[in-house]
Backbone as a ProteinNet text record, in pm:
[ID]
protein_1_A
[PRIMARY]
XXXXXXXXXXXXXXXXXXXXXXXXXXXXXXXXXXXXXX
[TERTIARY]
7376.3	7388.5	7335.7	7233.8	7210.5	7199.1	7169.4	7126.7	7041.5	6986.4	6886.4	6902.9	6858.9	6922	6793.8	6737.3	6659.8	6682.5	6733.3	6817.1	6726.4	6551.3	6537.9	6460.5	6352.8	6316.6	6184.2	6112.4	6024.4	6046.6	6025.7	6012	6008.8	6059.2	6053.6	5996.6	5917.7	5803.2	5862.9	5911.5	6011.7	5873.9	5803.4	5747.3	5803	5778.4	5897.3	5786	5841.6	5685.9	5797.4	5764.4	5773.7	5686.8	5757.9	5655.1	5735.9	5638.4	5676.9	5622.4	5661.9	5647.6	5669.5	5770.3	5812.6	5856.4	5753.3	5790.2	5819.1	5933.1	5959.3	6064.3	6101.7	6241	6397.8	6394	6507	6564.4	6558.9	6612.7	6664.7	6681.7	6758.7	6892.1	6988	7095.1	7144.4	7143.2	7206.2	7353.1	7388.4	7554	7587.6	7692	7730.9	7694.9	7652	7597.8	7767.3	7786	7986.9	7906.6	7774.3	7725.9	7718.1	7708.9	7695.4	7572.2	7429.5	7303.9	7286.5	7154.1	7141.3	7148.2
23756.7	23885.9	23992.3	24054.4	24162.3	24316.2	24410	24550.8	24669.7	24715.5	24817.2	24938.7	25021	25202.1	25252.1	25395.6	25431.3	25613.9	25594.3	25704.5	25831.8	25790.6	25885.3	26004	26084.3	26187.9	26110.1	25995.7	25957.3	25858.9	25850.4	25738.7	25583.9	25496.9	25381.8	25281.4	25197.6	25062.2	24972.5	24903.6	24735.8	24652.7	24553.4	24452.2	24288.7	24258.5	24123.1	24013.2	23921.3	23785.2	23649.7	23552.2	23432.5	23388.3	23209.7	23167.1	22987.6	22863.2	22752.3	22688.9	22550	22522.1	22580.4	22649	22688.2	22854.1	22919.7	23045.3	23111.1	23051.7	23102.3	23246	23300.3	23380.9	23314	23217.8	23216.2	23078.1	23110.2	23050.2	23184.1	23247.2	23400.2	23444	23482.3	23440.5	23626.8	23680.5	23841.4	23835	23931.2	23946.1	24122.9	24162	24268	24339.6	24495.7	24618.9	24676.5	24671.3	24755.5	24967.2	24983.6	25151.9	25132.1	25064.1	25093.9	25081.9	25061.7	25043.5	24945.1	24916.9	24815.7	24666
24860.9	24926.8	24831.8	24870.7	24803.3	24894.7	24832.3	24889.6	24788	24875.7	24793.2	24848.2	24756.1	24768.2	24710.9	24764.1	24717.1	24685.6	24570.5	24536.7	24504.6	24520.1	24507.5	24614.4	24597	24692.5	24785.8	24731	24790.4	24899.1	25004.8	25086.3	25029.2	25046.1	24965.2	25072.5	25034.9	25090.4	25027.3	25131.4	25085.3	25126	25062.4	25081.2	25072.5	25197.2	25191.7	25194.6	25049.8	25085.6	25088.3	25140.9	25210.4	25125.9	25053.4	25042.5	25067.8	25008.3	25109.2	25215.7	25237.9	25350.2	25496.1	25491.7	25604.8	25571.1	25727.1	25721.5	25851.4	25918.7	26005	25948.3	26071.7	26066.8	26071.5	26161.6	26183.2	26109.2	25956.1	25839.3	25743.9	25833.2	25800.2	25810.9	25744	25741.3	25775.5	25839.2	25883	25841.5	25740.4	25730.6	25799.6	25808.8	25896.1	25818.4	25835	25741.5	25760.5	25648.1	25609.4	25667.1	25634.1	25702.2	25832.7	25872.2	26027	26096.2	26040.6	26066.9	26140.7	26158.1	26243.2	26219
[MASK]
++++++++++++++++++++++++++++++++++++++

C-alpha cells in the first residue's frame, strides 16, 4: 500500500509503467481511499 502527495504549487504527472509478461489491469488490487476520492 502506498500513496503520493504533491505538496507542492505545480501540477504533478504520475507516469505508471508495467512491465512482464502480463499487462493486463485487472491484476490490480483497489483498496478504499480513507479522502473520499474516487
Amino acid at each position: 500500500v502506498h500513496r503520493l502527495e504533491n505538496p507542492g504549487m505545480i501540477p504533478l504527472t504520475l507516469i505508471e509503467v508495467q512491465s512482464g509478461a502480463y499487462l493486463g489491469e485487472d491484476d490490480i488490487v483497489r483498496i478504499e481511499d480513507t479522502y473520499g476520492r474516487t
